[in-house]
N, C-alpha and C positions, 0 to 999 in steps of 0.2 A: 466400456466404463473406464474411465479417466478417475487416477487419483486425487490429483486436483486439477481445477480449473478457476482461471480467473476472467471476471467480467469486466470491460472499462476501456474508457477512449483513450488512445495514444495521441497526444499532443504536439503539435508546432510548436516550439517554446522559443522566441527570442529574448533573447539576456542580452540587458544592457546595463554594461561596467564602466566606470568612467573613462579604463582605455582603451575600453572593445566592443564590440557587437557580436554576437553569437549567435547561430540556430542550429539548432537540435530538435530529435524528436523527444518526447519526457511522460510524465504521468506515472501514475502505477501500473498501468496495464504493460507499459514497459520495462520501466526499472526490473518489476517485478519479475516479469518474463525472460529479461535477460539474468537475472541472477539464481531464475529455477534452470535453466535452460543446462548447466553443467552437473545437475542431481542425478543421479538413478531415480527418477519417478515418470510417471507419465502423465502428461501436460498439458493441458489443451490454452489457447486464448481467442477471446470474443471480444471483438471489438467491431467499431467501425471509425471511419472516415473518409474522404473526400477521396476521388482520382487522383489528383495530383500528389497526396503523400505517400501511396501505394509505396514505392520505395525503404519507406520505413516497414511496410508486412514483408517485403522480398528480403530486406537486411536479417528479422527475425526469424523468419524460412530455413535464411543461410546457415541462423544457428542450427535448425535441428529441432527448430519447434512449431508446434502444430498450430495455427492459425486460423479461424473459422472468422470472416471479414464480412463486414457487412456494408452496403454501400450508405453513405450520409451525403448529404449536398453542402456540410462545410465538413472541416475538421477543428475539434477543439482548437483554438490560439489564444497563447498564452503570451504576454510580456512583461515581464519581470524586470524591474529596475533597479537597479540599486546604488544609491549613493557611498560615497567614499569611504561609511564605514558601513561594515559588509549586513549587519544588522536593519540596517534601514531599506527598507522595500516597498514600492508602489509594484501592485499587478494591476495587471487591465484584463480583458478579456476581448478581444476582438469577434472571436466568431464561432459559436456552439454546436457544436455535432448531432443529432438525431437522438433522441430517448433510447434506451434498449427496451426493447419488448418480449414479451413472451413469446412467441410467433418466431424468434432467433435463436432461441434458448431450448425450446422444447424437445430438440431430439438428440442432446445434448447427456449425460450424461458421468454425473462424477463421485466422489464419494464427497470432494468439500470443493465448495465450492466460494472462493475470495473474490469479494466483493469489493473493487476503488471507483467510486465515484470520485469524480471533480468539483461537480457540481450538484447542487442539493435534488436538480429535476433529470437527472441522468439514468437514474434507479427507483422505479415506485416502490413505494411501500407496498403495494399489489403486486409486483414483481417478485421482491421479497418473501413475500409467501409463500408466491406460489411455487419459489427455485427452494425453498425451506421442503416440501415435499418431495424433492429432489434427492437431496442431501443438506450434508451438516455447511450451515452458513459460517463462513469468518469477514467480516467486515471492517473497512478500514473509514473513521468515521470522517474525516476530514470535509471530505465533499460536502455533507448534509451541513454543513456548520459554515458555509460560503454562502454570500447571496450578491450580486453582481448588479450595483445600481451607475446607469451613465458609461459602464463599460470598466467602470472599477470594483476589484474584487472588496467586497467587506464582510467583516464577520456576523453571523447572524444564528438566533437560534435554532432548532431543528422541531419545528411542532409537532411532527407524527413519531418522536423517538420512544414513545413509549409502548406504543400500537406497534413498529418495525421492530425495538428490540428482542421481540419476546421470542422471535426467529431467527436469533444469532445467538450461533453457540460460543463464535470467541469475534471478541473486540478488539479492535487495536486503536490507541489512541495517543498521542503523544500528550505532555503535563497540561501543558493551553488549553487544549481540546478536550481535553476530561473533565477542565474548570469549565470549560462552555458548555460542555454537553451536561454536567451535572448539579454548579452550581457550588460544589462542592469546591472550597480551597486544600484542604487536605489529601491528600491521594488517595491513602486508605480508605477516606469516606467515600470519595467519588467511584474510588472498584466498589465498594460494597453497595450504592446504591444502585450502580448497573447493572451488578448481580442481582438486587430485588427487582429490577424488570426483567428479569429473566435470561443474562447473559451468563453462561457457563462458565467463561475464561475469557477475563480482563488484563489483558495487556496495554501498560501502560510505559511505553518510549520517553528516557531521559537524557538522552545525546550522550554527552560524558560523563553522567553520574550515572549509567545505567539502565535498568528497566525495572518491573514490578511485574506480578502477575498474579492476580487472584482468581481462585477459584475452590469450591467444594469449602469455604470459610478459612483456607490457607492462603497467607503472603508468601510469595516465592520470590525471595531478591537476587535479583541477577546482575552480576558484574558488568561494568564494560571493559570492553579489550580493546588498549591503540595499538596502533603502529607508532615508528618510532617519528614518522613524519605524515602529517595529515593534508591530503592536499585537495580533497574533493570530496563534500562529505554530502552531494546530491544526491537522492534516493537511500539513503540509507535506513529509512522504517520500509522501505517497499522491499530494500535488500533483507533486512531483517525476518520481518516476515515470512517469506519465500525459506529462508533458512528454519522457520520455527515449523511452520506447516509442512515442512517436507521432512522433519524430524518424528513431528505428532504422526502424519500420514504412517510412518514406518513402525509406532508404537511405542517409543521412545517416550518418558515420563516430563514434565512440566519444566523441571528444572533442567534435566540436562536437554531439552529443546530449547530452553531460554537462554543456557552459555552456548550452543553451537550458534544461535542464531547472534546474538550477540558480537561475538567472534567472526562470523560473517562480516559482520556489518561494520566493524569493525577493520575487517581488513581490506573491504572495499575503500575505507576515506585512505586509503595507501597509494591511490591513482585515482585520474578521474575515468570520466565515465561508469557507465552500469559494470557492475560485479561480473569478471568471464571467468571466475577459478572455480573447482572442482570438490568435492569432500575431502580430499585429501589436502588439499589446500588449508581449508579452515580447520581438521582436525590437527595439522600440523602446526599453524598460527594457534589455536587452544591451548595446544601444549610446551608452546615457549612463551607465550604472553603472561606478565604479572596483573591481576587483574586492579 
């Protein structure tokens, strides 16, 4: 029995900057994994993709983390564009990985089990379910809210979210996607109508102005924490999270899961790449940071 585990494809990502080209691997399934990977918890990751990226499961091996790979005949690819100023982005999507199924999952085992989809047909709502009799679901809703026409990513809404939510005990969303998923421009509104489909605990991601969380009819505000130089602030809901789930997993109450997580994520935009620091890390960065 694994404390937590998370399901979801690890990506190809190329990024193109107007003075560089990049590749990396990306997604949640990694971010995320790389930034549980320095906790006291036990950890498992499912994913799959193609032969040729295996390199990226041997990299996260090297960390010290448990891996359960499944084969796909592509691997997500992702390209990411961005023009001059760093806010404007075209994505494409080149080439999609294999559904996760039940049949990968079943003998599997965890108490919570994080959910990143990419893409809205990555995860059924069948799925769903049936890892809900498993354990307590967390879900990161992004994916669902993607729909990929001509090989370009666009936004789009999620028709089964009312039927899947009722199977997750905590949300994570960042302000955009809480307005997409809910309809809601207020935040406040948008937690409390999730919560009436039946989500536990709404977390809702605000870059530099913080985060939000509701649950049980309480708002929990939580700060964010910089560094004194930001220079990479990739994966930071997947670092986030990883920080807050490994806090709740340990018993730890709402709010102070949402400043260590916070504080994580926070002091991952202090380098790039995914998060390699340890609890001592972020409890040390908590307690010198002004929020």
């Amino acid at each position: 029995m694994y404390d937590i585990c998370c399901i979801g494809h690890i990506t190809s990502d190329k990024v193109v900057n107007p003075g560089a080209v990049m590749h990396m691997p990306g997604g949640t399934a990694y971010y995320f994994s790389c930034a549980i990977s320095g906790l006291d918890v036990s950890y498992l990751l499912i994913t799959a993709l193609a032969p040729a990226e295996m390199p990226y499961v041997d990299d996260l091996r090297d960390k010290g983390i448990k891996v359960n790979v499944q084969p796909s005949a592509n691997t997500v690819y992702f390209e990411n564009i961005y023009a001059q100023n760093q806010d404007e982005r075209t994505q494409n999507v080149w080439a999609k990985a294999d559904a996760f199924t039940m049949a990968q999952i079943q003998q599997e085992n965890a108490r919570i089990f994080h959910l990143g989809p990419l893409l809205a047909d990555d995860i059924s709502v069948e799925l769903i379910k049936n890892i809900a009799a498993k354990g307590r679901i967390s879900l990161d809703v992004q994916g669902y809210l993607r729909k990929v026409e001509n090989n370009k990513v666009q936004p789009a809404d999620w028709p089964d979210k009312k039927e899947a939510l009722q199977y997750v005990d905590i949300l994570k969303a960042d302000v955009a996607e809480l307005l997409a998923l809910t309809g809601q421009r207020q935040v406040s509104d948008g937690a409390m109508l999730a919560a009436d489909w039946g989500v536990k605990e709404v977390v809702v991601t605000n870059g530099s102005q913080g985060s939000l969380i509701y649950s049980g009819g309480i708002f929990y505000t939580i700060p964010a924490y910089r560094p004194q130089i930001i220079v990479d602030a990739t994966g930071c809901g997947d670092t986030y999270m990883a920080g807050y789930l490994y806090k709740r997993s340990k018993g730890a109450g709402i709010q102070q899961a949402g400043e260590f997580a916070a504080a994580m994520a926070g002091l991952k935009t202090a380098s790039p790449g995914p998060f390699t620091g340890i609890e001592e890390d972020v409890q040390q960065f908590l307690a010198d940071s002004d929020p």
